[in-house]
Steps between C-alpha positions, in 0.01 A plus 500: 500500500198773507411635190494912516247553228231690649099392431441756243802472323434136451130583414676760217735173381220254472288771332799605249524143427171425405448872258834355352320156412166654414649725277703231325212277458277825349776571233476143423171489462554834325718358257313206462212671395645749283637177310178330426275844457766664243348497139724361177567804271296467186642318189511773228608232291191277498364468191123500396297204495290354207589744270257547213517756229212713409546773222417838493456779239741239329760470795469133689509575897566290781211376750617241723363372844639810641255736268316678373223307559202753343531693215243814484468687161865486418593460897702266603472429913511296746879444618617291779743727779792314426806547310378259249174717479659822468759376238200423264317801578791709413547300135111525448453891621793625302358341191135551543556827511673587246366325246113521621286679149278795573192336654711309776772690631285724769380209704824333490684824616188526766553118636860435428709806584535689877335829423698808532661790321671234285203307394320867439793624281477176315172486442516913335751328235310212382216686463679671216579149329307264339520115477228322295617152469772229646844604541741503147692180495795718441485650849330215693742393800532135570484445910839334647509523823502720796763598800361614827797747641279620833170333686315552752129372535416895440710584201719301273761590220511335187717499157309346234687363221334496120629409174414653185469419099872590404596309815573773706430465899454779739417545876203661602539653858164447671397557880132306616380622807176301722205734486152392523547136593705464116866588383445761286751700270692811667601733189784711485480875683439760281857680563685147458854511308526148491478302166184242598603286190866420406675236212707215656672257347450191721247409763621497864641187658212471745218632272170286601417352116119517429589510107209588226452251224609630200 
């Protein structure tokens, strides 16, 4: 029996055919690379490495493998872009600033906060405070931990956790952001509502423990 396809329609078949399998074997490959290429999400839960504890103005502070790895007239720097790095930069900003005396606290606010309105507005009120010596024992907080709630390798999140003298604990609600090459502290906008510092009564389940001697 004669076949009644024509030439060109079984050019069109053979050529349908052959897109069909080409296209299979691109999605394959497609798939195949999108497998091996696709990066594993960060671990926000990694902790620090080699923790030592250094004290200043009377408060010990981390600085671990991770950072800082220079300190410059009261500035701490130097933190790896990780979520291990930003985690400690959070605990040792926060502090650092707000317990630095008179002499150190405009280079840290120049090398460890993000300028802006915020850090402007900050620095007009501690200009009208003074701080001559290490922080009162009373109010001293006691590092616990941290808890990175958002990452990226441009801006990270962080609740710091301290304890204090009567054993009280609060959260300190922190944001680090990468600017010049270092994670550097993002303070509050001026017009902010919400509470930066708050009392808990219990850390988090999945709080990352990088606890002060006391």
């Amino acid at each position: 029996m004669n076949s009644t396809e024509t030439p060109a329609a079984h050019r069109f078949g053979a050529f349908r055919a052959a897109a069909g399998l080409l296209s299979a074997v691109l999605l394959a490959g497609a798939a195949g690379c999108g497998d091996g290429d696709a990066a594993a999400p960060p671990d926000l839960s990694a902790p620090p490495t080699t923790v030592r504890w250094v004290p200043f103005q009377g408060v010990p502070l981390p600085q671990a493998d991770q950072g800082p790895k220079s300190e410059t007239d009261g500035a701490a720097t130097g933190f790896d872009q990780s979520p291990p790095g930003a985690g400690v930069a959070a605990m040792v900003h926060a502090v650092r600033l707000s317990v630095a005396d008179d002499s150190q606290w405009s280079n840290i606010a120049a090398r460890e906060v993000v300028p802006g309105p915020a850090k402007d507005e900050w620095a007009v009120n501690r200009v009208q405070l003074s701080i001559s010596g290490p922080a009162d024992p009373v109010y001293a907080p006691r590092l616990l931990g941290y808890r990175i709630t958002e990452y990226t390798d441009q801006r990270a999140v962080v609740d710091v956790y301290s304890e204090y003298s009567d054993s009280s604990r609060a959260v300190n609600h922190t944001a680090v952001e990468w600017f010049a090459q270092d994670w550097r502290l993002r303070l509050p906008d001026p017009g902010s509502t919400t509470r930066p510092i708050e009392p808990i009564d219990e850390l988090p389940g999945d709080t990352v423990k990088v606890e002060a001697p006391k």
